[in-house]
C-alpha positions in Angstrom: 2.4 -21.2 -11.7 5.7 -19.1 -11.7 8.1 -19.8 -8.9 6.6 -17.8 -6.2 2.5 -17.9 -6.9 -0.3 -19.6 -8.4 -1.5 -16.6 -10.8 -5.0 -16.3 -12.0 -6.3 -12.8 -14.4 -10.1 -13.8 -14.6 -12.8 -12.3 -16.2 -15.8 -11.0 -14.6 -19.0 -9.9 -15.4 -19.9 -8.1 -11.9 -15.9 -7.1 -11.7 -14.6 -7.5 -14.7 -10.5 -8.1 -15.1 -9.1 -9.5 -11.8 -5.8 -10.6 -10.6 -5.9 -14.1 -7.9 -2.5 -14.9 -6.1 -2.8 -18.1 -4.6 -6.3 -18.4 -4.7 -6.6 -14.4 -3.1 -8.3 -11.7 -5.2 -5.8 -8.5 -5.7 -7.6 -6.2 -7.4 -10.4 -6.0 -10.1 -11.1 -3.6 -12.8 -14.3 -2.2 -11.2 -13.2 -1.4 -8.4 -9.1 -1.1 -7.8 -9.3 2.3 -7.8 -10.7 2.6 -4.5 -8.2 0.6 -3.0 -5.1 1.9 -5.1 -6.1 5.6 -4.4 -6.9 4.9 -0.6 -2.8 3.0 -0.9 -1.7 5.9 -2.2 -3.0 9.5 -1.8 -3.4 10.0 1.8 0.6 9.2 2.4 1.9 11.6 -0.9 -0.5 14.5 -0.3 0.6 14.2 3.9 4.1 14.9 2.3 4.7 18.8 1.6 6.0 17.5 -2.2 7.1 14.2 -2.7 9.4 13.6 -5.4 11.1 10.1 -4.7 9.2 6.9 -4.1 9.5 3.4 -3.5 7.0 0.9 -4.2 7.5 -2.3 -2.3 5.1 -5.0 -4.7 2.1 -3.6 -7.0 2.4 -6.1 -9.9 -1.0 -4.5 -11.4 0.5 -0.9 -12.1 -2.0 0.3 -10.3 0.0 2.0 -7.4 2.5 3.1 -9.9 -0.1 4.5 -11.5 -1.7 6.5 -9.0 2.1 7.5 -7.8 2.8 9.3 -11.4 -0.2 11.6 -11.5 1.7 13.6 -8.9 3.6 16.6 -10.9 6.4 16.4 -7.9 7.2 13.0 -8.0 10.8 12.5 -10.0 11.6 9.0 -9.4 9.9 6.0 -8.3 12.1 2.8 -7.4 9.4 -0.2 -7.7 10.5 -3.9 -6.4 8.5 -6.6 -7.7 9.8 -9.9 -6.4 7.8 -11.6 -9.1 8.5 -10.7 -13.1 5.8 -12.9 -14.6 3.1 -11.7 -12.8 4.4 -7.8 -13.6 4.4 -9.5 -17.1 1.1 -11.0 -17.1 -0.4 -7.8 -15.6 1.3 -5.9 -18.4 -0.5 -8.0 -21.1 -4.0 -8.8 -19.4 -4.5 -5.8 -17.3 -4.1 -2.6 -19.7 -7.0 -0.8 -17.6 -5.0 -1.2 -14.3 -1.5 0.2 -14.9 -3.1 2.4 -18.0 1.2 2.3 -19.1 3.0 3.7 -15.9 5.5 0.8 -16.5 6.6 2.9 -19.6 7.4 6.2 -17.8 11.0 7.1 -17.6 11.0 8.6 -14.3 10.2 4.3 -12.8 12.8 2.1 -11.9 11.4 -1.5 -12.1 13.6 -4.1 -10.8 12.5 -7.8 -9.8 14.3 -8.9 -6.6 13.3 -8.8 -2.6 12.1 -5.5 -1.1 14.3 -6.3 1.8 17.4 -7.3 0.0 17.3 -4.3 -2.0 16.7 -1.7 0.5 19.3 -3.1 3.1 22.4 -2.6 0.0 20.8 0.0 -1.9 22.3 3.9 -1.1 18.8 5.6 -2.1 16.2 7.6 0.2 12.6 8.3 -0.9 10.4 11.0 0.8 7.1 8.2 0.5 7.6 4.5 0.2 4.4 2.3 0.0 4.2 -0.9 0.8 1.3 -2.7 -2.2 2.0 -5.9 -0.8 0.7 -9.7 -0.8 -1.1 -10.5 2.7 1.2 -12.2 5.8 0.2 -15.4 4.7 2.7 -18.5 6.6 4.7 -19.7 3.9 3.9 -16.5 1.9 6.3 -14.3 0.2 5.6 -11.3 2.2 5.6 -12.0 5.9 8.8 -10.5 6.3 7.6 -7.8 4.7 5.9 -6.9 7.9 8.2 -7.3 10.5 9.5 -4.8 13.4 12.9 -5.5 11.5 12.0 -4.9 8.2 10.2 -1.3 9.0 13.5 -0.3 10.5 14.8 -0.6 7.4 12.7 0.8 5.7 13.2 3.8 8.2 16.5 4.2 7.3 15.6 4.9 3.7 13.4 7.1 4.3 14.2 11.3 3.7 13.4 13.5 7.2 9.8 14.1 6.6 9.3 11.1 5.3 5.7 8.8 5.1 5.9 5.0 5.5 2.2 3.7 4.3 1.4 -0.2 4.4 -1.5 -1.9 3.0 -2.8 -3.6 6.3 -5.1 -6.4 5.4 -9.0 -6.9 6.8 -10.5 -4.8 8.8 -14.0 -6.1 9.3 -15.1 -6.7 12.5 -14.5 -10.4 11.7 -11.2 -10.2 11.1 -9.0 -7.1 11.8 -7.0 -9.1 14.4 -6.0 -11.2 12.0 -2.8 -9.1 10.7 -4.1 -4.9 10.9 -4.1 -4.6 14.7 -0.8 -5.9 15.0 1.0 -4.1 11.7 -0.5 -1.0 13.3 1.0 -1.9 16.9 4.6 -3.2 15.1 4.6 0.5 12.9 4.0 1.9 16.2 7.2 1.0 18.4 9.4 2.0 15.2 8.1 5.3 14.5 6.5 8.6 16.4 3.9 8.9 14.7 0.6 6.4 13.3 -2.2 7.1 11.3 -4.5 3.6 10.1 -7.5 4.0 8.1 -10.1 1.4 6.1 -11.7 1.6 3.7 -14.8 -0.7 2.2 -13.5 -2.9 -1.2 -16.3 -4.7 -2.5 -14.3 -7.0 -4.4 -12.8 -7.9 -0.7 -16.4 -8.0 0.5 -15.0 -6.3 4.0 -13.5 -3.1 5.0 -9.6 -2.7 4.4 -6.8 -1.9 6.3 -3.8 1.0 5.8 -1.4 2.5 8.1 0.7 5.7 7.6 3.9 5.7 9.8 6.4 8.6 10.1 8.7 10.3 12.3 7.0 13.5 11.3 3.4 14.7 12.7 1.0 13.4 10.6 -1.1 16.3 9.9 -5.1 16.2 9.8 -6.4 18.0 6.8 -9.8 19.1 6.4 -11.8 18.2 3.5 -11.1 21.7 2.0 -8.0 21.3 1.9 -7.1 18.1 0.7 -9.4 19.1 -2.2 -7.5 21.9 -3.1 -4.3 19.8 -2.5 -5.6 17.3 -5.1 -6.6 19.8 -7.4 -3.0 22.1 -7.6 -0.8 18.3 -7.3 -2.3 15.5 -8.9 -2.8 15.6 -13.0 -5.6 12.8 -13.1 -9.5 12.7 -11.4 -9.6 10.8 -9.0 -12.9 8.3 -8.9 -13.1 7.4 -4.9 -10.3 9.7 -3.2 -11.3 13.3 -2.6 -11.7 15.3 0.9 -14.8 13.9 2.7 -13.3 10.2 1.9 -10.0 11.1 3.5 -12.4 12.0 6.9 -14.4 8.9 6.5 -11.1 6.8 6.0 -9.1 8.0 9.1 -12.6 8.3 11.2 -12.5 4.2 12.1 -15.1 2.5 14.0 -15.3 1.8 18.0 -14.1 -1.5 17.6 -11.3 -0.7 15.7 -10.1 1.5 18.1 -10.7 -0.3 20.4 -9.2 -3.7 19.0 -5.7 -1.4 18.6 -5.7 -0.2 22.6 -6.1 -4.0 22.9 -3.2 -5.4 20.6 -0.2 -6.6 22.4 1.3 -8.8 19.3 4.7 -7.5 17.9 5.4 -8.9 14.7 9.1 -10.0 14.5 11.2 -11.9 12.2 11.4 -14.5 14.5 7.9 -14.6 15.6 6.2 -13.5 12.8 2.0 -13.3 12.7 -0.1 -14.6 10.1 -3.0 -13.5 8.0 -5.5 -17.0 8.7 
C-alpha cells in the first residue's frame, strides 16, 4: 500500500511478471510490448523528429523505454506521481524498463502531471499520456479533463503530438471512458486520430488517441517501415507498418459510438471508467 495505490508485481505462468494498481492489471511481461509500442510509436514517428518528450505516468519503464530507442529524441521529462511503485518496478520488473531509468537524457521527477506542467517553462514536440484509468476517486481523472489537455497544449512545440492511452475499447465497453477522451481531445485540438489495439492481458481491445494542432498524416505501411528502420535503434515485436493500418482502421461501432458521444469530460464533471 503506498499513499496513492494498492500495488501488486505477480508472477505468472501464462503472463509472467505483472504490475496490479488497485486490483487493475498494467502490464505483463508477455505482452507489454504490444501495448507500450502501440502508446508510443504511432505519435513519435507522426512527428518529423522528435527530440523532447514528456511522459505523463509509466511507472513500468516501459514507455520510457520504447521513447529512447528513437536516435532524435534528446530529453524526456517523465512525471510519476508515485515513487514506490517506480521503485518497485525498478527492482521486480527488469524485463519492462530493460534500464531506461538510467539514461541521462530522462528527467524523472515524482509529483502531479498537472502541477508540473502548469509552473514548469518547458515544451516537448510529443508528450504521452501512460496513465492509470479515470477511475472516481482515482489518481488520474483529472488527467483527462478538457482543462487539463489545454494545458498540456500549451507545452506542446508547433507540430506537436498529444497521445493518451484511452481505456477499453471492446464493444462492451468503449463508452465507458474512450468515446468521450476522444470527443474531449476533440474540442481542444484540430486534429484526432484514435486507434485500438487487442491486449490479451486486458482480454479486450484498447483504446489510444493522437491529438494535434497539426495534420495528422496517414502513412502507408511502406513507409512507416522505412521510418522505423532509419529512426528507431531497437526491433520492434508488434509495431511495424501493416499494424499501424490495422490500429487506425477501427471497427463500425467504434465509429460509430464517437459520431454518437456527446459527454465532455470537465474538471467539474468529470466521467468515470465503471
Amino acid at each position: 500500500e503506498t499513499a496513492y495505490q494498492k500495488v501488486e508485481v505477480l508472477e505468472s505462468e501464462i503472463f509472467g511478471r505483472s504490475l496490479v494498481l488497485d486490483g487493475k492489471t498494467q502490464s505483463t511481461e508477455r505482452d507489454e510490448h504490444i501495448y507500450h509500442e502501440a502508446l508510443v510509436h504511432p505519435a513519435m514517428l507522426l512527428h518529423p523528429g522528435p527530440r523532447s518528450v514528456f511522459i505523463g505516468g509509466g511507472g513500468e519503464g516501459g514507455t520510457l523505454r520504447e521513447v529512447l530507442a528513437h536516435r532524435s529524441v534528446q530529453c524526456v521529462a517523465m512525471l510519476d506521481l508515485d515513487r514506490e511503485v517506480v521503485e518497485l518496478c525498478r527492482r521486480h520488473l527488469p524485463n519492462h524498463h530493460q534500464g531506461s531509468f538510467d539514461d541521462p537524457r530522462v528527467m524523472l521527477a515524482h509529483q502531479d502531471a498537472r502541477e508540473y506542467l502548469t509552473s514548469c517553462d518547458e515544451t516537448f514536440d510529443v508528450m504521452i499520456m501512460d496513465l492509470v484509468d479515470p477511475m472516481e476517486g482515482g489518481t488520474a481523472y483529472l488527467l483527462y479533463t478538457e482543462e487539463y489537455y489545454r494545458i498540456a497544449k500549451a507545452k506542446l512545440k508547433p507540430g506537436g503530438i498529444l497521445v493518451t492511452q484511452s481505456g477499453p475499447a471492446g464493444l462492451l465497453s468503449y463508452q465507458e471512458c474512450f468515446t468521450t477522451i476522444r470527443n474531449t481531445l476533440a474540442g481542444v485540438f484540430s486534429y484526432i486520430a484514435p486507434a485500438q489495439v487487442h491486449i490479451p492481458a486486458f482480454e479486450t481491445l484498447w483504446g489510444f488517441t493522437l491529438a494535434s494542432d497539426a495534420p495528422l498524416a496517414s502513412p502507408s505501411e511502406e513507409q512507416v517501415d522505412r521510418s522505423l528502420a532509419k529512426r528507431v535503434t531497437t526491433e520492434l515485436k508488434f509495431y511495424d507498418g501493416e499494424s499501424h493500418r490495422g490500429m487506425f482502421a477501427l471497427p463500425k461501432f467504434l465509429r460509430t459510438g464517437f459520431q454518437q458521444e456527446s459527454r465532455i469530460n470537465q474538471d467539474a464533471n468529470p466521467v468515470f471508467m465503471i
